[in-house]
MIMARDREN-31608 format. One line per 3 residues: number of its first residue (from 1); for each residue x, y, z negated of C-alpha. Coordinates in Angstrom, 1 decimal, m for minus. Layout:
<kelums>
NUM	X Y Z | ...
</kelums>
This chain:
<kelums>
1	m19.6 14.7 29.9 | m19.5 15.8 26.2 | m16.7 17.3 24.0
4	m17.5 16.0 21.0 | m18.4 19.0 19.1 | m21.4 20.3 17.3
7	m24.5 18.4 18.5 | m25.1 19.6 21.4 | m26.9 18.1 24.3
10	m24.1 16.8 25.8 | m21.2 15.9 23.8 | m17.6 16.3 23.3
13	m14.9 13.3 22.1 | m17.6 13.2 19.9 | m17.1 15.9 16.9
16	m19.6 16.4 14.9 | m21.8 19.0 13.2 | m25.1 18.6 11.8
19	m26.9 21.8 11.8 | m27.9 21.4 9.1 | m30.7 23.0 7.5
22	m29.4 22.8 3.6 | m27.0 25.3 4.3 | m29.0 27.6 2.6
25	m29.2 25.6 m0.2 | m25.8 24.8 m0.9 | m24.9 26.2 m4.6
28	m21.8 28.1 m3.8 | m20.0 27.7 m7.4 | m19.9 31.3 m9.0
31	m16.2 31.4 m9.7 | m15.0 30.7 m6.6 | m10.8 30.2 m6.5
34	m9.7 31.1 m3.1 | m6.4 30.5 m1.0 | m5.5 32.5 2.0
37	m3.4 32.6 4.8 | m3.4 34.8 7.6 | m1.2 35.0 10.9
40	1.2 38.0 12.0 | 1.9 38.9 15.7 | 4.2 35.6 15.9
43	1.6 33.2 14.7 | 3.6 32.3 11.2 | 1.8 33.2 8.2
46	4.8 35.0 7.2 | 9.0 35.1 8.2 | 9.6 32.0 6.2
49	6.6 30.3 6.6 | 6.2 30.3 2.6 | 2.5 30.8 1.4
52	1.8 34.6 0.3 | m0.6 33.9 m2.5 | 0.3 32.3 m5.8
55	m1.7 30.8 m8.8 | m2.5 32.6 m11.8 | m2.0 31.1 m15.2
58	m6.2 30.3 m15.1 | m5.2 28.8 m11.9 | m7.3 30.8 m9.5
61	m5.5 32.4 m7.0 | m4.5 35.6 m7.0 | m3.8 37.5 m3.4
64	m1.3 40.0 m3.0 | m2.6 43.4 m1.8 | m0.6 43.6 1.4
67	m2.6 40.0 2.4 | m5.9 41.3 1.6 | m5.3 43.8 3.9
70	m3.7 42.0 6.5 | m6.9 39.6 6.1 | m9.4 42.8 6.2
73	m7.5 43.8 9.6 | m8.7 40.8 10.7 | m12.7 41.6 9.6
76	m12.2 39.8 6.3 | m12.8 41.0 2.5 | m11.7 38.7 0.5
79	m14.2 39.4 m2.4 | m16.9 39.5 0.1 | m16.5 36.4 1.9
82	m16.3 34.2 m0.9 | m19.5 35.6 m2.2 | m21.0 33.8 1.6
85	m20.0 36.8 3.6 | m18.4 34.0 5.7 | m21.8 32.9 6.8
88	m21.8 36.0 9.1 | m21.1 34.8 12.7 | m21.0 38.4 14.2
91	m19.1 38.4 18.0 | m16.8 41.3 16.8 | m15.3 39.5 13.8
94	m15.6 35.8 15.2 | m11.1 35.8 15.4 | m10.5 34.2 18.7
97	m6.8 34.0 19.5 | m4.2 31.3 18.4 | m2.8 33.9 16.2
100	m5.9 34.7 14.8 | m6.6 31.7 12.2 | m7.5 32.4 9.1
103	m8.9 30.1 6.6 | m9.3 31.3 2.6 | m9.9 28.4 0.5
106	m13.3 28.4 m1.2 | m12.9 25.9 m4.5 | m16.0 23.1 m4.4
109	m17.5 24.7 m1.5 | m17.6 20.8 0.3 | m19.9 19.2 m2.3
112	m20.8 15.8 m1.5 | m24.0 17.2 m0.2 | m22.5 19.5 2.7
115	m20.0 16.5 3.1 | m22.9 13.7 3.8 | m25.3 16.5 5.7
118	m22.4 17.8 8.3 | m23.2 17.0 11.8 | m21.0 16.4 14.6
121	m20.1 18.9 17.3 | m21.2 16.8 19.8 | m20.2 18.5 23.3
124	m21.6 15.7 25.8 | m20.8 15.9 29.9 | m23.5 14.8 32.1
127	m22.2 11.8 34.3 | m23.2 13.7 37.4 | m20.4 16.4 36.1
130	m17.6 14.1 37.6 | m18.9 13.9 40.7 | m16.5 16.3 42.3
133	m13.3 15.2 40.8 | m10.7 15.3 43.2 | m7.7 14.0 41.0
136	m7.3 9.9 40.3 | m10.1 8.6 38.9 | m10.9 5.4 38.2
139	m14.1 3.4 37.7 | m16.4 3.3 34.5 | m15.4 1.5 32.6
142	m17.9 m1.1 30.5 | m19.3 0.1 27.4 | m17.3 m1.3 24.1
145	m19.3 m1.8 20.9 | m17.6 0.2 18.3 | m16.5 m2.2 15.0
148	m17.0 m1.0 11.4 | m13.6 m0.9 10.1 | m12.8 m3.1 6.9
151	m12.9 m1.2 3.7 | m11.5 0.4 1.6 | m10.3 2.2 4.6
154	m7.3 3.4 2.5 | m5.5 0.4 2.9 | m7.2 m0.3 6.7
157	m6.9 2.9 8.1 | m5.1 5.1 5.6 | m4.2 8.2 7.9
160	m8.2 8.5 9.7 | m10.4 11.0 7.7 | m13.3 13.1 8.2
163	m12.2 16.7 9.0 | m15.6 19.3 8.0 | m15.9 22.9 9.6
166	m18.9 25.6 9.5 | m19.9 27.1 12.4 | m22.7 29.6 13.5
169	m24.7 26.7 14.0 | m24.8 24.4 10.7 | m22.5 22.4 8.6
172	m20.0 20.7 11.5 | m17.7 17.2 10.9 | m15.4 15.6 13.3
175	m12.6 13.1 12.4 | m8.7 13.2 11.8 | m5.6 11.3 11.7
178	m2.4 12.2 9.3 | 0.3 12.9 11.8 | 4.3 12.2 10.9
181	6.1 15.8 10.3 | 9.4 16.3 11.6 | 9.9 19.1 9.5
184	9.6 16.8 6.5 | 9.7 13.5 6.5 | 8.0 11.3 4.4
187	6.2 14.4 3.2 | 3.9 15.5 6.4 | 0.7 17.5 5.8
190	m0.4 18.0 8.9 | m3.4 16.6 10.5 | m4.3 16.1 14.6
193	m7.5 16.4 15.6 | m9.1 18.2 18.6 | m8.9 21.5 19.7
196	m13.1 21.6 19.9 | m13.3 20.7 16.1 | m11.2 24.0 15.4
199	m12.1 26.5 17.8 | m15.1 27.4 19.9 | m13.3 27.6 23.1
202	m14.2 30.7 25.5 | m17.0 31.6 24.5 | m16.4 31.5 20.7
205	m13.5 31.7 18.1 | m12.4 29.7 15.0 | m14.6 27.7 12.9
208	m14.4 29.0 9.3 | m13.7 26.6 6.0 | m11.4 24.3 7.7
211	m10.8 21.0 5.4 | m10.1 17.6 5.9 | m11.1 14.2 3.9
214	m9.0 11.6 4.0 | m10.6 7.9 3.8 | m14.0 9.5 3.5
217	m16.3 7.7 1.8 | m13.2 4.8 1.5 | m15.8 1.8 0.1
220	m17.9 2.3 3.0 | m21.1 2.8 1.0 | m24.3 3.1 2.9
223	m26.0 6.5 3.2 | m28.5 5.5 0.4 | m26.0 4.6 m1.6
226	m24.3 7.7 m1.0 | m27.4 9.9 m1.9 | m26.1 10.3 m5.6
229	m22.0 9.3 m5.1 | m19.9 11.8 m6.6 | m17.3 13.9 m5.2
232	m14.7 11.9 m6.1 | m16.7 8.8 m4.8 | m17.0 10.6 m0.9
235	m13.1 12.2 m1.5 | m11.4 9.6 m3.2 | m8.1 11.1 m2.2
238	m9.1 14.8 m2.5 | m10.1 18.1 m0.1 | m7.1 19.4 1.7
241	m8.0 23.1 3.3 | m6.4 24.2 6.4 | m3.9 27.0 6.1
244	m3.1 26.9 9.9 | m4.4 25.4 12.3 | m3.2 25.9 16.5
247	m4.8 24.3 20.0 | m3.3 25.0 23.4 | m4.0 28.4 25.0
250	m5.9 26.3 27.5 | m8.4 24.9 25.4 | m8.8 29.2 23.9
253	m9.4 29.8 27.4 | m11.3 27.6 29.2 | m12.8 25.2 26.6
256	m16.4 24.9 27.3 | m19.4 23.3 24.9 | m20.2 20.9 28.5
259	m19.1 19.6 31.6 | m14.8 18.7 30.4 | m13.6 22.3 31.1
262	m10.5 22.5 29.1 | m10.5 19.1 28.2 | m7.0 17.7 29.4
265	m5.7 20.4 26.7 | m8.4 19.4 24.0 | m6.3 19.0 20.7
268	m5.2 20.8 17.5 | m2.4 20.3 14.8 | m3.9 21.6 11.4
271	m1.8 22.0 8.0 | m3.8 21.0 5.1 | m3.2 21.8 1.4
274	m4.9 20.1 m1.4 | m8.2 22.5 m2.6 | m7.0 22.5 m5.9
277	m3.6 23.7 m5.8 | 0.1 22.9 m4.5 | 1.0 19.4 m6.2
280	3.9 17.2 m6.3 | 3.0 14.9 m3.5 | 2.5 15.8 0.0
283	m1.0 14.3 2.1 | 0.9 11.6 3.5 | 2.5 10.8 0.1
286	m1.3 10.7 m1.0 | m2.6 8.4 1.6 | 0.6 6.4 1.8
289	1.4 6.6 5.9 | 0.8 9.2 8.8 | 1.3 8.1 12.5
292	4.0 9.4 14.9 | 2.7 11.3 17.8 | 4.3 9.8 21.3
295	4.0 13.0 23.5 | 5.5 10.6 26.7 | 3.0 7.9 26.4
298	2.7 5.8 29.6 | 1.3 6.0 32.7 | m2.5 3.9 32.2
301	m1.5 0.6 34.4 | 1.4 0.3 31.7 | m1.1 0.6 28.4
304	m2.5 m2.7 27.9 | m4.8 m1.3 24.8 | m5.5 1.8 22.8
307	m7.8 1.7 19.7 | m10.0 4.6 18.9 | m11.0 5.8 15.4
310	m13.7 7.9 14.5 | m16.7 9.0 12.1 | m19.6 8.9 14.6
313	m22.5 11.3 13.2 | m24.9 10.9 16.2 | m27.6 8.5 16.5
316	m27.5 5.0 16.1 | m24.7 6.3 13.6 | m24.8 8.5 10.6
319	m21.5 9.4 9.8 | m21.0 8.0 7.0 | m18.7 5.0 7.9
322	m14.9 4.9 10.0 | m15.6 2.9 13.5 | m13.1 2.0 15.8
325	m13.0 0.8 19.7 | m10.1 m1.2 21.3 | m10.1 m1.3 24.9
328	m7.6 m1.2 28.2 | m7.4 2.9 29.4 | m8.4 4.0 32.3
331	m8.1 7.3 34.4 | m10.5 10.8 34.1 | m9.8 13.4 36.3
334	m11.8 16.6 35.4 | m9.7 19.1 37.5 | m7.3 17.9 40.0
337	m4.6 20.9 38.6 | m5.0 19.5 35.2 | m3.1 16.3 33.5
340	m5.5 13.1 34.3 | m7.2 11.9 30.8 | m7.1 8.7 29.4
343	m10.7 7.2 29.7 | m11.9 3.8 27.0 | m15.2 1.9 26.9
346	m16.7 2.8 23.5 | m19.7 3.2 22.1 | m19.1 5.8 19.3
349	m21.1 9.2 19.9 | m20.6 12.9 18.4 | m18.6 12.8 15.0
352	m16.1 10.5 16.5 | m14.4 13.5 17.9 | m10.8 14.4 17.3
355	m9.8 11.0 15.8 | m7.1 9.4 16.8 | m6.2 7.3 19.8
358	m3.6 4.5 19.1 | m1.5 2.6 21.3 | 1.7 m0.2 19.6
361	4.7 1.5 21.6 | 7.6 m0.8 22.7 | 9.2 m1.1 19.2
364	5.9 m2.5 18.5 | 5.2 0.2 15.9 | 1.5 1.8 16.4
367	1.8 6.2 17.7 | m0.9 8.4 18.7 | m1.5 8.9 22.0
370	m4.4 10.8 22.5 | m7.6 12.0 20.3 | m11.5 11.9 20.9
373	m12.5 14.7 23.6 | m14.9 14.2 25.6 | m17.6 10.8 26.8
376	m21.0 10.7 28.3 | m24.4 12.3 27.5 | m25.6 8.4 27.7
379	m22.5 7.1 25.4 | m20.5 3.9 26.5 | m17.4 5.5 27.1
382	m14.8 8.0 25.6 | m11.6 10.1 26.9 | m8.5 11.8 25.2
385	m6.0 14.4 26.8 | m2.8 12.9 27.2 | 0.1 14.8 25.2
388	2.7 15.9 27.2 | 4.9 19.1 27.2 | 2.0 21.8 25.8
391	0.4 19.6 23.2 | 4.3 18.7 21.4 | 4.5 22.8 21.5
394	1.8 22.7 19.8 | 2.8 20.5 17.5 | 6.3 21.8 16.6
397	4.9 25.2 16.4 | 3.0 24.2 13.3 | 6.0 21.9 11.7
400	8.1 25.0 12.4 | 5.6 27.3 11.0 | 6.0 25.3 7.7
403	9.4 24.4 7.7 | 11.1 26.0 4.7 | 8.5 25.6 2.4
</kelums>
């Protein structure tokens, strides 16, 4: 099985990087503005969860003292980074815990080049991998041909995105969905995605230059006409960095780049501000929706349908355009001591990963369920964690985090 991830082999939900080659060549503007955040021992960026840095009249950023050091206790000068000192993918600085995210804004850094060029971070399972499953499993299910979505996708699918990562490997791209925040209503900025298209898992740490699209590329141009689109063409509703970003302590400690380990605890919360500065509306003011998250979805005989959304990067896609699959769940049981997964025909591959999983609730109003985690080296199928108890924890510890701000 795959966790959609960076292409690899096998495949996660689908995520997506490219490694791509052009990373050397991406011009890195030379007045770089910069954001930070950093965690404390609790996980909050500070005691009231209120940003640390503020704009100067030029509107660059300018970073208190007791933040660049907080950041260089972490392995991070901030004058140094943003000159590509965050290319540097040493083991001792690679921050690893949940308390450990830190994400400086780099102004223009996603051109429309590194946007188009990110690959996905494709972790595929072999089929054979789920041969020793001992929890309820049920049979494959048939493959599902994944549908273009209608453009412009702001007004078909206004919360899905593309969210774009680096990682020691290459460019990286998954996908996203705008998530309601209880915190503030009407106002959320915070984006669900999965845990493999923020962190590396076990064997890794976070990805760096965290940043979510929403309705990428929202006319669903081809990829030649996209060759010479400008920014504003691929981003029509801007660049939001992440400034936090938290996945369950099992994904940290058992996530895996094959074979499903960690995979029933594979998703992430992310807060997102826009690149160029706090502004007046909010993400889901700017989109115009964001989906509620039902973290006590029902058992699989009582789903009659979830639809899947994604930007699928791997071949016979490009990741360029928002796919979806509709189909009835099934069960995937990875470990027999871990939640059963929610398993969908679906043809999307690596990019897909981390979008959104929707199922029409019993008010007939559409929540997430579940996101892209992990499918078959050989495509044809998809599954999502279910959210119970650990993945709402999540959640409200990043609405908390931000609460008073």
């Amino acid at each position: 099985m795959r966790s959609i991830r960076p292409s690899f082999t096998a495949r996660r939900g689908r995520g997506g990087r490219r490694a791509s080659t052009s990373l050397t060549a991406v011009a890195l503007v030379s007045a770089l503005a910069f954001t930070a955040t950093a965690c404390n021992d609790d996980g909050d960026d500070n005691a009231d969860g209120r940003p640390n840095a503020t704009a100067t009249a030029d509107g660059k950023i300018d970073i208190p003292e007791d933040l660049r050091q907080r950041l260089k206790d972490h392995g991070i000068d901030i004058d140094k980074w943003k000159k590509g000192a965050w290319k540097d993918w040493n083991k001792s600085d690679w921050l690893r815990e949940a308390n450990d995210f830190v994400n400086p804004i780099i102004k223009g850094l996603w051109d429309p080049d590194r946007m188009r060029d990110a690959d996905d971070p494709d972790q595929g399972v072999d089929d054979n991998d789920i041969s020793g499953d001992q929890g309820v499993t049920d049979p494959t299910p048939q493959p599902v041909k994944a549908q273009a979505v209608a453009s412009p996708y702001h007004t078909t699918a206004a919360p899905s995105g593309k969210l774009l990562f680096d990682s020691p490997e290459g460019t990286m791209v998954c996908s996203g969905t705008v998530v309601q925040d209880p915190a503030h209503p009407g106002k959320s900025n915070l984006v669900w995605t999965a845990g493999h298209c923020v962190h590396a898992g076990k064997k890794g740490g976070w990805y760096r230059n965290l940043a979510f699209v929403p309705s990428y590329n929202n006319q669903a141009k081809s990829a030649a006409d996209l060759e010479n689109a400008s920014r504003s063409e691929i981003a029509p509703y801007g660049v939001w960095w992440a400034d936090a970003a938290k996945t369950s302590q099992q994904w940290i400690s058992k996530g895996g780049e094959t074979g499903g380990d960690g995979a029933s605890y594979d998703f992430a919360v992310v807060h997102v501000t826009p690149e160029q500065g706090s502004g007046a509306k909010s993400l889901e003011e700017t989109v115009g929706g964001a989906l509620p998250v039902n973290f006590d979805a029902p058992a699989v005989p009582k789903v009659e349908s979830i639809t899947a959304s994604g930007y699928p990067a791997a071949a016979p896609y490009d990741g360029q355009l928002l796919y979806q699959c509709q189909d009835a769940p099934g069960r995937l049981s990875i470990e027999q001591s871990d939640p059963t997964m929610y398993r969908i025909g679906c043809t999307m591959t690596g990019g897909s990963s981390g979008g959104g999983w929707v199922e029409t609730g019993a008010d007939g109003k559409p929540a997430l369920v579940s996101n892209t985690s992990i499918g078959p080296v050989s495509a044809g199928w998809l599954a999502g964690p279910r959210l119970g108890e650990v993945a709402k924890s999540v959640y409200d510890s990043v609405s908390k985090q931000f609460a008073g701000s």
